[in-house]
KEKE-3310 file (N, C-alpha, C; in steps of 0.2 Angstrom, whole numbers, plus 5000, padded with zeros to 4 digits):
npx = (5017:5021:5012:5011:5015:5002:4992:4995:4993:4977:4974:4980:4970:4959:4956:4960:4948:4939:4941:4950:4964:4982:4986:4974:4969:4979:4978:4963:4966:4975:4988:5003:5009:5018:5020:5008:5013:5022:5016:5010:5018:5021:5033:5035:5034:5022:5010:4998:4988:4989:4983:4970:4965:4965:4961:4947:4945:4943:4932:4931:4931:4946:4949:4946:4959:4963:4957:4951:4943:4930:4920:4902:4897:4902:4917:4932:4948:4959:4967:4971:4982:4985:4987:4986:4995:5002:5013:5017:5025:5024:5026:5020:5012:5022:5034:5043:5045:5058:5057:5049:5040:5030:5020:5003:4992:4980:4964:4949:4951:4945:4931:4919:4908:4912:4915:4924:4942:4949:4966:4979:4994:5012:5023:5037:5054:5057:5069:5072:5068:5061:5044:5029:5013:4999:4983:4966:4950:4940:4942:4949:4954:4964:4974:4987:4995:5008:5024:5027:5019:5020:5007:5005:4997:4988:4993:4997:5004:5002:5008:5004:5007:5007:4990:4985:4975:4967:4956:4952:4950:4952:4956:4961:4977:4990:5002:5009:5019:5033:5040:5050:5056:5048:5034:5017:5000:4983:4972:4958:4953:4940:4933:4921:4912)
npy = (5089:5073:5062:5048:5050:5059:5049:5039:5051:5049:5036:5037:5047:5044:5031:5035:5043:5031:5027:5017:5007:5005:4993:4985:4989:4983:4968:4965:4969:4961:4963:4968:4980:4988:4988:4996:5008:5012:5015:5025:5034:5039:5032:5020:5013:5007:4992:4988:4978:4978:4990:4988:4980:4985:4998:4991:4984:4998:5000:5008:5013:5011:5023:5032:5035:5043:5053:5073:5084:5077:5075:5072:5073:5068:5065:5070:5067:5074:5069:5058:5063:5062:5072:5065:5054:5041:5029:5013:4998:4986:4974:4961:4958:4959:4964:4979:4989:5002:5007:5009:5001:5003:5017:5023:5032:5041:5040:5044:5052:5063:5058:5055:5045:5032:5016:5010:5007:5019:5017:5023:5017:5016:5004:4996:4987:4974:4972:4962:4945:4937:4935:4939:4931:4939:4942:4949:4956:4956:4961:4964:4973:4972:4982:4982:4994:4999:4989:4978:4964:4953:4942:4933:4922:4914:4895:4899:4908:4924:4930:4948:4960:4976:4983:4967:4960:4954:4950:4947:4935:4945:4938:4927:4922:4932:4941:4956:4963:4970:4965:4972:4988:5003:5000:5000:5002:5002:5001:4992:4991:4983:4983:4974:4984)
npz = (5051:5049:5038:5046:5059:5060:5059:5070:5080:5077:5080:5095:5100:5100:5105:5118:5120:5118:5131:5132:5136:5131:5133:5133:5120:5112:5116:5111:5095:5092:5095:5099:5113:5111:5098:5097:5107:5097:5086:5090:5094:5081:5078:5069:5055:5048:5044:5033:5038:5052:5054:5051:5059:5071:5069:5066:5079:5089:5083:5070:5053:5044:5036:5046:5053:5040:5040:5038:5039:5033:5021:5015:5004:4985:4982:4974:4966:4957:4942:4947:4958:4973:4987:5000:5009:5013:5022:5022:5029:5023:5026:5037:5054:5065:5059:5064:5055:5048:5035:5022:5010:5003:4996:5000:4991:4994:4986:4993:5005:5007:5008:5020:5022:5017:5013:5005:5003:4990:4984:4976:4972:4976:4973:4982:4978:4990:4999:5009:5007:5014:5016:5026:5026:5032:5036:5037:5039:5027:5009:4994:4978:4965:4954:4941:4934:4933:4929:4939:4949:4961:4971:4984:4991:5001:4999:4986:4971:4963:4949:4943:4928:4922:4919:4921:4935:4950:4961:4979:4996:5009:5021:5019:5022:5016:5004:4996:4984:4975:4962:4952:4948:4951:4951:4952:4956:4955:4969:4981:4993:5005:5020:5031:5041)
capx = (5016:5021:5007:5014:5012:4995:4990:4998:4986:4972:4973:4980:4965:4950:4960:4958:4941:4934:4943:4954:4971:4986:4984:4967:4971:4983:4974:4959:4969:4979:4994:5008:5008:5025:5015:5002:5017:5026:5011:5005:5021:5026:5041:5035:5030:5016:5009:4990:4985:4989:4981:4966:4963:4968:4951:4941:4945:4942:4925:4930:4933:4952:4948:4944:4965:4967:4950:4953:4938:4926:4913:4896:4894:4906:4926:4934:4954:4961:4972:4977:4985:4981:4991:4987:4999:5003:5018:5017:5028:5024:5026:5016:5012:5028:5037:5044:5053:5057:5056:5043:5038:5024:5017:4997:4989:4972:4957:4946:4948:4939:4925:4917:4904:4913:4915:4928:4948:4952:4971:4985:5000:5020:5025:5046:5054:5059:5076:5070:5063:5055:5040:5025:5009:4993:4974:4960:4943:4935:4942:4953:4953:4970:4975:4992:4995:5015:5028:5026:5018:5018:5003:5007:4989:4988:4998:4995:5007:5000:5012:5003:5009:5002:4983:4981:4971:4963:4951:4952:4947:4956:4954:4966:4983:4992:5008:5009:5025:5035:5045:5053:5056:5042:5029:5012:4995:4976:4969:4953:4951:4935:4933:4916:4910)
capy = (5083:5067:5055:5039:5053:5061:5041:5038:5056:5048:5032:5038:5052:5038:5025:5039:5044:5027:5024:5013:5006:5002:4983:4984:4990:4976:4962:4965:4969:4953:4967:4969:4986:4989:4991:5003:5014:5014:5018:5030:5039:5039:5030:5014:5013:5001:4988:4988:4973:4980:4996:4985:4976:4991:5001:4987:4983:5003:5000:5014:5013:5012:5030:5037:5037:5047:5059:5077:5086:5074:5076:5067:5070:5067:5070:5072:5068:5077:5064:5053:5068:5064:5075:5061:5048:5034:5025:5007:4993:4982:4966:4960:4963:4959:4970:4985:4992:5010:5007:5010:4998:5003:5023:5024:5038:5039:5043:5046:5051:5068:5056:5054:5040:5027:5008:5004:5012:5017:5022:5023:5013:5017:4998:4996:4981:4974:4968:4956:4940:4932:4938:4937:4934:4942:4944:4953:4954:4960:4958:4967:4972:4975:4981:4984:5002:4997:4985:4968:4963:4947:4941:4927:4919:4904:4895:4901:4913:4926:4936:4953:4963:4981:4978:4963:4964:4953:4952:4941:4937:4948:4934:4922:4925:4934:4948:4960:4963:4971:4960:4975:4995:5007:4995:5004:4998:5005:4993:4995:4987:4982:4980:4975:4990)
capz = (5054:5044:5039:5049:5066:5059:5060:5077:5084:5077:5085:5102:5102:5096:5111:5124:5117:5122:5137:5130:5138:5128:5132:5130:5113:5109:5115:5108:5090:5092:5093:5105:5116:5109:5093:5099:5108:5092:5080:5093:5093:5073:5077:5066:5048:5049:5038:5032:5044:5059:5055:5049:5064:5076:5065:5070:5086:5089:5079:5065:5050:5043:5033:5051:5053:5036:5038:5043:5037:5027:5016:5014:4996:4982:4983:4970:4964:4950:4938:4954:4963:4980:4994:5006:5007:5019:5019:5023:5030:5018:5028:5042:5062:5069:5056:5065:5051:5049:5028:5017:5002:4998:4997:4999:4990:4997:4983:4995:5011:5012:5008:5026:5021:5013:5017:5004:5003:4987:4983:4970:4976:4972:4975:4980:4979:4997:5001:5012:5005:5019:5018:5033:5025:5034:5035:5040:5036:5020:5000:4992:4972:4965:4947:4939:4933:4929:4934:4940:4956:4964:4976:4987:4995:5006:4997:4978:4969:4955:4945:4937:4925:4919:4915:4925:4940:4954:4966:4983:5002:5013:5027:5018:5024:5008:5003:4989:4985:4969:4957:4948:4950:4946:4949:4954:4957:4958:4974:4984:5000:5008:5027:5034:5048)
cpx = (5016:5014:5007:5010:5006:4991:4992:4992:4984:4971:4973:4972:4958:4952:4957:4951:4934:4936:4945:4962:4976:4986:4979:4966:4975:4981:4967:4958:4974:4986:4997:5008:5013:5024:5012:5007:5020:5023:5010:5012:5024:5031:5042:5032:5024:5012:5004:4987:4987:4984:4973:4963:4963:4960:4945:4940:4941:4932:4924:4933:4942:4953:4946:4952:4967:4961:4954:4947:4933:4919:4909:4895:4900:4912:4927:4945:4957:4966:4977:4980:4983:4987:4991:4990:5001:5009:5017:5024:5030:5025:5021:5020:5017:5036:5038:5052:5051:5057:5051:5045:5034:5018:5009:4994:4985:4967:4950:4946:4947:4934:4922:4913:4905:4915:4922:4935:4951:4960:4976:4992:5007:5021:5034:5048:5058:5065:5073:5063:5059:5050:5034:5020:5003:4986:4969:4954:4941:4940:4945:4953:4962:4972:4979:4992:5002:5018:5025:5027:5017:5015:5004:5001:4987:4995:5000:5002:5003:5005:5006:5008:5003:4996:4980:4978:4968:4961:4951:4950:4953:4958:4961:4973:4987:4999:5005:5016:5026:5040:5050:5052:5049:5038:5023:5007:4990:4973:4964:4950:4944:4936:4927:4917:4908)
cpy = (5078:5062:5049:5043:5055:5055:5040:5043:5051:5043:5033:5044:5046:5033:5029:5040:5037:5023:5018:5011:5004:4994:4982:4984:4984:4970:4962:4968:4966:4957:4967:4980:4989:4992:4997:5010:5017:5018:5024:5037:5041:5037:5022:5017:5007:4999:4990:4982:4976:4986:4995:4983:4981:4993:4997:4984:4990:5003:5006:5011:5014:5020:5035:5040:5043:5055:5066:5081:5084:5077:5072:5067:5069:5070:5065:5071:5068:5073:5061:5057:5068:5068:5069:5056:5045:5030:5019:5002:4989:4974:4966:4962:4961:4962:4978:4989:5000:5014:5006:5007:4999:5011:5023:5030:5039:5043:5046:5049:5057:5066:5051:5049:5033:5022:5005:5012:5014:5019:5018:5021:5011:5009:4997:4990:4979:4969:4963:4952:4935:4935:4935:4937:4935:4942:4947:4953:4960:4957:4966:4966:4976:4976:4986:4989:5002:4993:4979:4967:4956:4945:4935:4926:4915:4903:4895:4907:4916:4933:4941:4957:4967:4977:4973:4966:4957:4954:4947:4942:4938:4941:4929:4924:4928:4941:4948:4962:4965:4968:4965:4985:4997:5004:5003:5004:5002:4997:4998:4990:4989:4980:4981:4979:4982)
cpz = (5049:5045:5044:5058:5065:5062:5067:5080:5086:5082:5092:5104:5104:5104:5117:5123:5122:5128:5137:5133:5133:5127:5130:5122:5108:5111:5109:5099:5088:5091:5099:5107:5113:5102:5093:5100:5100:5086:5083:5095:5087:5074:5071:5059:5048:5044:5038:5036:5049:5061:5052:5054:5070:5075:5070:5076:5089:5087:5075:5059:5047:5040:5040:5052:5047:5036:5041:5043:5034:5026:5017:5008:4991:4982:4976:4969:4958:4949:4944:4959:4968:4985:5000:5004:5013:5015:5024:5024:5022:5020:5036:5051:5064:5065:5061:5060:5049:5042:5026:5012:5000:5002:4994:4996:4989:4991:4985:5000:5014:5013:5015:5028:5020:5016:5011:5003:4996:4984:4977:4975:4974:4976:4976:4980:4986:4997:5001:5009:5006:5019:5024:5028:5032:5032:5040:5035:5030:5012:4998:4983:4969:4955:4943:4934:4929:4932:4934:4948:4959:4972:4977:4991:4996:5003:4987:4978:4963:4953:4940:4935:4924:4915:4918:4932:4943:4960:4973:4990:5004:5019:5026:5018:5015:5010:4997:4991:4977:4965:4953:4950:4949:4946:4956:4952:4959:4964:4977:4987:5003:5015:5028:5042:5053)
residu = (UNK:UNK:UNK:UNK:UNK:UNK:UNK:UNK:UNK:UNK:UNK:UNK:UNK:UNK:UNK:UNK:UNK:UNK:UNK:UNK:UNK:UNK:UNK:UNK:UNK:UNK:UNK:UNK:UNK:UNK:UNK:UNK:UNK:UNK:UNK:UNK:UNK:UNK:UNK:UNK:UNK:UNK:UNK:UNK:UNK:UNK:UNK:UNK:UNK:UNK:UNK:UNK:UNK:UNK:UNK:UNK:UNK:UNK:UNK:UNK:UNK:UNK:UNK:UNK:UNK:UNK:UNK:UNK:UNK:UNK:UNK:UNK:UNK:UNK:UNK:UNK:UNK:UNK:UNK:UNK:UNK:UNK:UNK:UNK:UNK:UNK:UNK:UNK:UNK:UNK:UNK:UNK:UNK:UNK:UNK:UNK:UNK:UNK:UNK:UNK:UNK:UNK:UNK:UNK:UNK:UNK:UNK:UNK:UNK:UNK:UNK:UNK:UNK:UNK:UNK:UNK:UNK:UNK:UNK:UNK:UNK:UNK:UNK:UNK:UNK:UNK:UNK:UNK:UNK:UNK:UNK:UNK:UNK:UNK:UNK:UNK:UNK:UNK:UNK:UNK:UNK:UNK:UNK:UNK:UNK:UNK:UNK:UNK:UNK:UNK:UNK:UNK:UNK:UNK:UNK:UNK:UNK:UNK:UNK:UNK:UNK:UNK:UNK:UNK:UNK:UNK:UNK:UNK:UNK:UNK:UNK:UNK:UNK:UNK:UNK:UNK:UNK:UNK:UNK:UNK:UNK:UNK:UNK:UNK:UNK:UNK:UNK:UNK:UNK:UNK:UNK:UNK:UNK)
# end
């Protein structure tokens, strides 16, 4: 079962679980049903805001999508190699694109307990240069590994390069995007529960 559908299950399991309808789910995650169908059958790639807002609409954590067995006590990823992977949109909620720009590779998520997300991040450069930006609640820390990434926030730009690194509120509408091939990023998202 590909990632994108594992993530679909969950959601559709967690939705039914709480006696949740498909609208219900999309009003109350400012998402269109068309979305939910999409997500809940892997036929979308889907961006990190939808699937942020979706979590906490739910009232679980975004690592609840990628869990299969968690731990309580320390996990462990040998030199980055995560097996779990997410692939992402890369653009925001009214993006139904069926390309990946950007492969998540989750450092955590046998770990059961945890409140923040951290992963290793193949960044690609995307055709399209309209980009949508987005937000959701919590702060995001972000810190260039290779390549050249350009963060678009409110209405600021910051170009990193390998090495640099910031930290910002999630809340402020924002893109990450890659300026050049092989660009590849450690980030670690925060959502308040």
């Amino acid at each position: 079962m590909s990632e994108e559908n594992k993530i679909g299950v969950k959601i559709r399991q967690i939705r039914e679980d709480r006696g949740m309808s498909k609208e219900e789910l999309a009003e109350s995650s400012q998402s269109s049903v068309e979305l939910i169908e999409e997500l809940e059958s892997g036929a979308l790639i889907p961006s990190l805001t939808p699937l942020l807002k979706i979590a906490r609409a739910m009232g679980v954590r975004l690592g609840t999508f990628l869990d299969d067995s968690p731990h309580s006590g320390p996990f462990m990823v040998k030199s980055g190699k995560s097996d779990n992977i997410i692939r992402f949109s890369g653009q925001g909620l009214g993006d139904h694109s069926n390309k990946s720009a950007m492969e998540f590779y989750s450092l955590a998520y046998g770990k059961g307990d945890r409140h923040m997300e951290p992963f290793i991040i193949d960044v690609h450069p995307h055709d399209d240069q309209d980009y949508q930006l987005s937000s959701h609640e919590g702060e995001e820390f972000l810190y260039v590994l290779q390549g050249k990434i350009e963060v678009l926030y409110g209405q600021e730009k910051y170009e990193l390069e390998a090495s640099d690194s910031i930290y910002y509120d999630s809340a402020v509408p924002h893109h990450v995007h890659a300026k050049e091939k092989n660009s590849k990023m450690l980030a670690v998202v925060y959502t308040p529960f």
